[in-house]
C-alpha positions as a Markdown table, in Angstrom:
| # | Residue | x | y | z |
|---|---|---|---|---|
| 1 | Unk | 20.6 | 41.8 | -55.1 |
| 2 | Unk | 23.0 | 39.7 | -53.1 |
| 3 | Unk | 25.8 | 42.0 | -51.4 |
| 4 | Unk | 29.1 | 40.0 | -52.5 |
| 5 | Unk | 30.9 | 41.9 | -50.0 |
| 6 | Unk | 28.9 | 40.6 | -47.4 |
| 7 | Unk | 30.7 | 36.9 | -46.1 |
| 8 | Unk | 27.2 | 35.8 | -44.8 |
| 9 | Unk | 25.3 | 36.1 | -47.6 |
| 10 | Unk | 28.6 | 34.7 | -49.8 |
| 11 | Unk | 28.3 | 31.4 | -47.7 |
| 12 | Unk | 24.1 | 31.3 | -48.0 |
| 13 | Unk | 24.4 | 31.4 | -51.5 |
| 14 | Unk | 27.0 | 28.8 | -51.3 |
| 15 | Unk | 24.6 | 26.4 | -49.1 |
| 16 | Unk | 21.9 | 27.1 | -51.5 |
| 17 | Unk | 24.1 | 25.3 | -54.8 |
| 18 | Unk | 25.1 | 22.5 | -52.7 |
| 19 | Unk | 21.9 | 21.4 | -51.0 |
| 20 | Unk | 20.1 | 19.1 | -53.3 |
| 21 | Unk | 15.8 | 20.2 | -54.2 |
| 22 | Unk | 13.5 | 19.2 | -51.7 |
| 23 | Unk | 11.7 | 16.0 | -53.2 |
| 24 | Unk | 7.9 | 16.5 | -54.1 |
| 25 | Unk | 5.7 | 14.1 | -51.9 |
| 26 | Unk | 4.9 | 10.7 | -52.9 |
| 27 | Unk | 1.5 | 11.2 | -55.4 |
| 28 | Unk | 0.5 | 7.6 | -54.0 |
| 29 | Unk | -2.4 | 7.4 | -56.2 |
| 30 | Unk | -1.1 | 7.4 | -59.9 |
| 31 | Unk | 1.9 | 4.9 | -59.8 |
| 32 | Unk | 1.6 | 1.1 | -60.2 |
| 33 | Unk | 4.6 | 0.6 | -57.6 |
| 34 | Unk | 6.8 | 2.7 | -55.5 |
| 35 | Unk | 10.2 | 2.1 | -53.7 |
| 36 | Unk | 10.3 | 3.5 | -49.8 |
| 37 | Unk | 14.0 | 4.5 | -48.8 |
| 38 | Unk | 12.9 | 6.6 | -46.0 |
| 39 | Unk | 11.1 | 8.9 | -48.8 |
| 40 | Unk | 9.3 | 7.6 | -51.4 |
| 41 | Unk | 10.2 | 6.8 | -55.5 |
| 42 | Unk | 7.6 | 6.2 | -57.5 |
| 43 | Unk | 8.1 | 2.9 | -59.8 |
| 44 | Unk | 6.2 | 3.0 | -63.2 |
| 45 | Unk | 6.3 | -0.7 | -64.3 |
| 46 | Unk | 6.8 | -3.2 | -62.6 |
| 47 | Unk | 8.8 | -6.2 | -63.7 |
| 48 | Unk | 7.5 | -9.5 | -63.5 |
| 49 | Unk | 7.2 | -12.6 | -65.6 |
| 50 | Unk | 3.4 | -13.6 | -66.6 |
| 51 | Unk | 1.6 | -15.4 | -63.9 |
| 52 | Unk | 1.3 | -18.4 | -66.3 |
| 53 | Unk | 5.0 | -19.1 | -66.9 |
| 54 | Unk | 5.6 | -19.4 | -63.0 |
| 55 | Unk | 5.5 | -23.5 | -63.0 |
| 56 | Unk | 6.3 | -25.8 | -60.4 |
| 57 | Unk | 4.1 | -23.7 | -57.6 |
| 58 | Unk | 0.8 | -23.6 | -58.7 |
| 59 | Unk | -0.8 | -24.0 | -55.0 |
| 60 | Unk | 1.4 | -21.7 | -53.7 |
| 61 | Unk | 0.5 | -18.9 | -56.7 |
| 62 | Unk | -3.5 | -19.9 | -56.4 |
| 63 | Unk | -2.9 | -18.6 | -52.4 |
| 64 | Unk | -1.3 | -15.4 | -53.3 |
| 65 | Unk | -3.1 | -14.2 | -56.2 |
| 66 | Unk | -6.4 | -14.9 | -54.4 |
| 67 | Unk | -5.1 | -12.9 | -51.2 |
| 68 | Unk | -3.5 | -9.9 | -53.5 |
| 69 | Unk | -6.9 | -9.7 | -55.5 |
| 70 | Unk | -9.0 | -9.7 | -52.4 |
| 71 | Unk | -6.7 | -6.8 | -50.9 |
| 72 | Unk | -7.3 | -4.7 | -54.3 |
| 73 | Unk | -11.0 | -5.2 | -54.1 |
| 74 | Unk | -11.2 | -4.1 | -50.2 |
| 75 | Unk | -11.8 | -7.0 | -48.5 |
| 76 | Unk | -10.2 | -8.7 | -45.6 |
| 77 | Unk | -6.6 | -10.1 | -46.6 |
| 78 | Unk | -3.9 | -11.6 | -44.8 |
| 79 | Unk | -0.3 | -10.6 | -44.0 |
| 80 | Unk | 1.8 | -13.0 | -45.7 |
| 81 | Unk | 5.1 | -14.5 | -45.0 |
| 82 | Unk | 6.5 | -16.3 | -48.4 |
| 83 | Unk | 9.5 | -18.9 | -47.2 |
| 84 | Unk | 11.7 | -21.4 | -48.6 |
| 85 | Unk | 13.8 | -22.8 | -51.3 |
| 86 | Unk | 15.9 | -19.8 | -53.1 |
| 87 | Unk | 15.0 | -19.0 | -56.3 |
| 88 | Unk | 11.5 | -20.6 | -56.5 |
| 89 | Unk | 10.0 | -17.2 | -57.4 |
| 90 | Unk | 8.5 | -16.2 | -53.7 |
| 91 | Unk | 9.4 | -12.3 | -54.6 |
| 92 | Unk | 8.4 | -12.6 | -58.8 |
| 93 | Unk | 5.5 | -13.9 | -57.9 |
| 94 | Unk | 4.5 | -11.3 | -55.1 |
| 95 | Unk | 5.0 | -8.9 | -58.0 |
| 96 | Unk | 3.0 | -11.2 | -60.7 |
| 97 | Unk | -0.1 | -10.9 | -58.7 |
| 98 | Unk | 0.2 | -7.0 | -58.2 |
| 99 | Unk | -0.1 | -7.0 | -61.3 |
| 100 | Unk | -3.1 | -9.5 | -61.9 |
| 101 | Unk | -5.1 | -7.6 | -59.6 |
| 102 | Unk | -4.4 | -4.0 | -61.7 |
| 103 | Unk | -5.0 | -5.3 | -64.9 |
| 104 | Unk | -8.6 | -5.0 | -63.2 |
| 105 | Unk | -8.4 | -2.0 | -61.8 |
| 106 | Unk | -5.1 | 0.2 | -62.1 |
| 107 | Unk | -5.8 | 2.4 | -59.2 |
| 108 | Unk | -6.9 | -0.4 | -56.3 |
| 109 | Unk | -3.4 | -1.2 | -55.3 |
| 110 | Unk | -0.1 | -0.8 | -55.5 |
| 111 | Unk | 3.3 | -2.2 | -54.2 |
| 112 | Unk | 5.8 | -0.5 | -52.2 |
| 113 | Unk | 9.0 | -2.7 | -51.5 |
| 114 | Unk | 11.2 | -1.1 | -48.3 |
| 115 | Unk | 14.3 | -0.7 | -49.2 |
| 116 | Unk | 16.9 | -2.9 | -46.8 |
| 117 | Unk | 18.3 | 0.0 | -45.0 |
| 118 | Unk | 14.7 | 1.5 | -44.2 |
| 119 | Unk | 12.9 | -0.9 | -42.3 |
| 120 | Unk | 13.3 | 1.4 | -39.0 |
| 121 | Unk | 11.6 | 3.9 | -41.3 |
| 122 | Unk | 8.2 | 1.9 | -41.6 |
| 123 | Unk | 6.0 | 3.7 | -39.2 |
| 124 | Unk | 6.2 | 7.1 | -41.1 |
| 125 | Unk | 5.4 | 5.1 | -44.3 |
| 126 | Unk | 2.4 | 3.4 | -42.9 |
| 127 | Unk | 1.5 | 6.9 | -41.3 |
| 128 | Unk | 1.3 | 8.3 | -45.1 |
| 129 | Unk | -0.6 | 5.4 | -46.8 |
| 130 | Unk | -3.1 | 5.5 | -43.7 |
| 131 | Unk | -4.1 | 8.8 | -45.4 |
| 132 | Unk | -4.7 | 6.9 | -49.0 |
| 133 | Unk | -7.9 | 5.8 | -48.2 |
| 134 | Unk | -9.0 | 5.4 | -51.8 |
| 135 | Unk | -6.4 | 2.9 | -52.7 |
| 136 | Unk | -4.9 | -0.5 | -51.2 |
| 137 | Unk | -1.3 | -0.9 | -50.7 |
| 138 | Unk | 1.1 | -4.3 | -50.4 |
| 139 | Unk | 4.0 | -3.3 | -48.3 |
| 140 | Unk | 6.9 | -6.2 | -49.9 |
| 141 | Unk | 10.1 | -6.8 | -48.0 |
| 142 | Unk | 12.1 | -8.9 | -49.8 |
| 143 | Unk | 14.5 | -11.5 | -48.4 |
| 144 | Unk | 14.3 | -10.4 | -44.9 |
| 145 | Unk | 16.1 | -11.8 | -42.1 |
| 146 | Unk | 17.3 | -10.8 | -38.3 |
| 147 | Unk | 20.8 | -11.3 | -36.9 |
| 148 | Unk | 20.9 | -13.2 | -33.7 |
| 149 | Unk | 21.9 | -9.8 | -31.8 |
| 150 | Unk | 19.2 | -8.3 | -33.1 |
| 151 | Unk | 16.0 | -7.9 | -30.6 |
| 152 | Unk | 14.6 | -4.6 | -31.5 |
| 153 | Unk | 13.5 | -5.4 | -35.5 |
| 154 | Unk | 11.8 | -8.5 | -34.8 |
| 155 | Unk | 9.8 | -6.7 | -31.8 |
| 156 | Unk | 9.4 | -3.8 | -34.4 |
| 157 | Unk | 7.8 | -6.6 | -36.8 |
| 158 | Unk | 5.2 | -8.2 | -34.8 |
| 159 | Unk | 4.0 | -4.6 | -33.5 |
| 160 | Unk | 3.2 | -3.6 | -37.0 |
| 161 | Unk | 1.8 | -6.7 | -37.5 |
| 162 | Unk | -0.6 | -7.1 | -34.7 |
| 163 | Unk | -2.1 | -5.6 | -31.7 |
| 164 | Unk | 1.0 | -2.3 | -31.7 |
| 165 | Unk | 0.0 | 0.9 | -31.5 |
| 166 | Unk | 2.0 | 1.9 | -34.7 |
| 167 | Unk | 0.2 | -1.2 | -36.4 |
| 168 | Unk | 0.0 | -1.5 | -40.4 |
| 169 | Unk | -3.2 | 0.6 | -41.6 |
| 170 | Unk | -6.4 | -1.3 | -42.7 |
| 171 | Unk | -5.5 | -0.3 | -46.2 |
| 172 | Unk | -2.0 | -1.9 | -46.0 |
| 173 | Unk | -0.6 | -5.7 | -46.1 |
| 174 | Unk | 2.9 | -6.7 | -45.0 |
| 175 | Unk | 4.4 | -9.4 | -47.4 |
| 176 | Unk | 7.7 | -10.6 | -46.1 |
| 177 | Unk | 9.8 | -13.2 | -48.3 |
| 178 | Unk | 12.4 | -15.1 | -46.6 |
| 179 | Unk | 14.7 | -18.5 | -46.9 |
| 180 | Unk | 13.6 | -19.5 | -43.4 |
| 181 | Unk | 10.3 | -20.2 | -42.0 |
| 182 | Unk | 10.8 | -18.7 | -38.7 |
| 183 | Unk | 12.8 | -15.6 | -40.5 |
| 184 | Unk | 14.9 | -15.8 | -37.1 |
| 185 | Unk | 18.3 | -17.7 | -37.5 |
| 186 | Unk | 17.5 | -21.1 | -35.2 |
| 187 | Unk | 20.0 | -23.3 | -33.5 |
| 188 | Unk | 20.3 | -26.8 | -32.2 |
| 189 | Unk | 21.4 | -25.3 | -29.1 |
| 190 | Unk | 17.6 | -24.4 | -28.6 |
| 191 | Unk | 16.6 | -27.4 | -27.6 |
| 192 | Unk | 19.3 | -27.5 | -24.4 |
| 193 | Unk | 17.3 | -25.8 | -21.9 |
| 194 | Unk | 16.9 | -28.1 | -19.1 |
| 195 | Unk | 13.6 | -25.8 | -17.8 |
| 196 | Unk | 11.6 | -25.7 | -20.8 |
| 197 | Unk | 13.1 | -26.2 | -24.6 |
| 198 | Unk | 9.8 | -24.6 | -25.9 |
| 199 | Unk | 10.2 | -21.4 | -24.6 |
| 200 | Unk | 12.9 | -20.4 | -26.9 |
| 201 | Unk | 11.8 | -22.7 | -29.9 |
| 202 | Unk | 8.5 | -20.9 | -29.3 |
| 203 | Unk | 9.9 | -17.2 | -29.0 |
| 204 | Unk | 11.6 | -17.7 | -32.2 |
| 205 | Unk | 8.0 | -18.8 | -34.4 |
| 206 | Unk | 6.2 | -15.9 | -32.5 |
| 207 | Unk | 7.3 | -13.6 | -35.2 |
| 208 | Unk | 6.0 | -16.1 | -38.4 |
| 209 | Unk | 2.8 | -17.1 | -36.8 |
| 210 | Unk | 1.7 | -12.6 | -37.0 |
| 211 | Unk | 1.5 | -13.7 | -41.0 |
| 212 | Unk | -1.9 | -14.8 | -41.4 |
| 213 | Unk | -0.8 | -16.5 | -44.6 |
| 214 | Unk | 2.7 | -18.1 | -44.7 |
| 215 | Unk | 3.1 | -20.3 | -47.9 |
| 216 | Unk | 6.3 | -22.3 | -48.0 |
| 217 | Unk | 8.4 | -22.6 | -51.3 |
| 218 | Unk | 10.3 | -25.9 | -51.7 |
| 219 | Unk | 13.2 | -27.0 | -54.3 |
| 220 | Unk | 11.8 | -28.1 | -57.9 |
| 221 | Unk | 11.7 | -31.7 | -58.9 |
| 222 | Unk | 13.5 | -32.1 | -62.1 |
| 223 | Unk | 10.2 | -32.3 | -64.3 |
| 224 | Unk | 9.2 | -29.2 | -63.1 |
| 225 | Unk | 12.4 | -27.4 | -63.4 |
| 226 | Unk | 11.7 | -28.7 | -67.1 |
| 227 | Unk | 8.6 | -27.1 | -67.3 |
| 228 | Unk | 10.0 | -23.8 | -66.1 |
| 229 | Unk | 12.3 | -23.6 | -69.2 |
| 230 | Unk | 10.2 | -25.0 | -71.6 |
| 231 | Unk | 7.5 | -22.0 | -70.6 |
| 232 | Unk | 10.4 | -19.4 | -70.7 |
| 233 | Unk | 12.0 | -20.8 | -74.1 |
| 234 | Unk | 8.8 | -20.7 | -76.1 |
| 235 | Unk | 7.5 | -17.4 | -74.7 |
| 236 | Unk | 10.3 | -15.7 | -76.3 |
| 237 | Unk | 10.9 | -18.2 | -79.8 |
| 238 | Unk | 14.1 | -20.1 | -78.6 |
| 239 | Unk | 15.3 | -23.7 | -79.1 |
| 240 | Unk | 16.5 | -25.7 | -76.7 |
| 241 | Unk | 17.4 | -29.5 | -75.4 |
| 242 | Unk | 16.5 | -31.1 | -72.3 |
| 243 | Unk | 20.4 | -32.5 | -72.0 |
| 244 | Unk | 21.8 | -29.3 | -72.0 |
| 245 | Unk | 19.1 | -27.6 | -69.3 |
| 246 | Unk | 20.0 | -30.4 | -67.2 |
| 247 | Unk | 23.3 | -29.7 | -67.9 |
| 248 | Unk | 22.9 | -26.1 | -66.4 |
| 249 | Unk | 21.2 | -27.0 | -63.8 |
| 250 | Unk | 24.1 | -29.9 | -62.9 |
| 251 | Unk | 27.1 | -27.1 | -62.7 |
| 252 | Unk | 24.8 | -24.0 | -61.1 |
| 253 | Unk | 24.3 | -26.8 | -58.6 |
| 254 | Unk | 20.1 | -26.3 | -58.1 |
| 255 | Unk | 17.2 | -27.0 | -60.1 |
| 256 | Unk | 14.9 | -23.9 | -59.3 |
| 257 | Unk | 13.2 | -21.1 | -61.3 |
| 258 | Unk | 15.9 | -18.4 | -61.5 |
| 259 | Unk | 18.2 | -21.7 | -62.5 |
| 260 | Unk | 16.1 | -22.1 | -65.0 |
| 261 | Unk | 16.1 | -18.6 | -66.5 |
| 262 | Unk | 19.2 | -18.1 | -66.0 |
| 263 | Unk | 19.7 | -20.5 | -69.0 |
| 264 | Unk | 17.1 | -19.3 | -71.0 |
| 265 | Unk | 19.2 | -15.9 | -70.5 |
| 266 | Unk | 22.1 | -17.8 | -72.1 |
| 267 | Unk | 20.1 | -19.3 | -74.7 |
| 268 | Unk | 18.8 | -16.2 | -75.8 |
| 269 | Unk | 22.6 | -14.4 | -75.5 |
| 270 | Unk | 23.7 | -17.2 | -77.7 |
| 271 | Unk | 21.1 | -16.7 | -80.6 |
| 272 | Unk | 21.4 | -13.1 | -80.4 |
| 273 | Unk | 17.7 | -11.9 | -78.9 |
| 274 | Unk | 17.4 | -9.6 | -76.8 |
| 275 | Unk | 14.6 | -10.4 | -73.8 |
């Protein structure tokens, strides 16, 4: 029985209520996806339209699906870097072809997205999936990028990428979306160096060309951007016209994917369905 005279033991039992539970370990077999803060959170769904209704990028979803499904089945796959126009679907579709491949097979892989604030974090994560030998794992940043101060997260990067010797496990694959191709902010002024303009032009792609597989993501031509809502508006029963998509697409500005369901979200706010 704790002595309530005692001060010491009043202010351990006072630490005790205030400290939160220790957090059980990551069971990194049993859950389709899982969030990485610094700990892990397992995820169980993951959200994602249908492979089918992402239009406009078919050659860009054949390359991703066939990398993700060869990952799930074991065999070699490629890092891959997904950049380019916003809202083109470079992160849905990451998480469309997770999906794919565990409709097969729900224990081959699974996808852990890093939380922004934990990327300094990624060692000890690749350190516990290393030990997860009997599953694959697709480790997704999403909309990553460096600011030009920064020296130490893109060195980080291409370590874990290739040749480090804190490098990605066999069983893991980095997939890194970003709106630039050379994720590194670059400048006109690169070209001013009176010794050799490569040098700095060439220090600036060393961190893209680690991604065996970067697929570029470019603005949707108006058909397509047609295409997009005409998928989204009959997969869930709504009417539409063509004048007033285009009219959406006119005032947001962009014709793109999340433009595009972004009025199918209004359409179906408007008829009173819930998606």
């Amino acid at each position: 029985m704790t002595d309530r005279g005692d001060p010491l033991a009043r202010i351990a039992a006072a630490l005790e209520r205030l400290a939160p539970p220790l957090l059980d370990a990551a069971d990194w077999l049993n859950d389709p996806a899982y969030v990485w803060d610094g700990a892990a959170r397992a995820v169980a769904r993951i959200a994602a339209p249908p492979l089918a209704l992402l239009k406009g990028i078919d050659a860009q979803k054949d390359a991703v699906t066939a990398n993700v499904a060869r990952l799930a089945a074991g065999h070699a796959a490629h890092d891959m870097l997904l950049w380019g126009a916003r809202g083109m679907g470079k992160s849905a579709l990451l998480r469309a072809s997770v999906i794919a491949a565990q409709q097969a097979d729900p224990s081959a892989i699974a996808l852990v997205q890093i939380a922004p604030e934990a990327l300094a974090s990624l060692t000890g994560l690749f350190a516990e999936l290393g030990t997860s030998s009997m599953r694959r794992f697709l480790v997704f940043i999403d909309d990553l990028g460096f600011e030009d101060a920064d020296s130490t997260g893109p060195r980080a990067l291409r370590s874990w990428l290739e040749g480090g010797v804190e490098a990605r496990p066999a069983n893991v694959r980095l997939a890194v979306t970003s709106n630039r191709r050379a994720i590194l902010p670059r400048h006109l002024s690169e070209q001013d160096d009176p010794i050799n303009p490569r040098d700095a032009i060439d220090d600036r792609l060393a961190l893209a060309d680690r991604f065996g597989l970067s697929v570029g993501f470019h603005a949707c031509s108006q058909d397509d951007y047609l295409a997009i809502v005409a998928g989204y508006a009959s997969e869930h029963g709504l009417d539409w016209a063509e004048e007033h998509a285009l009219e959406w697409a006119k005032r947001r500005g962009a014709r793109s994917g999340r433009v595009a369901w972004q009025f199918v979200t209004e359409l179906a706010g408007r008829a009173g369905k819930a998606l």
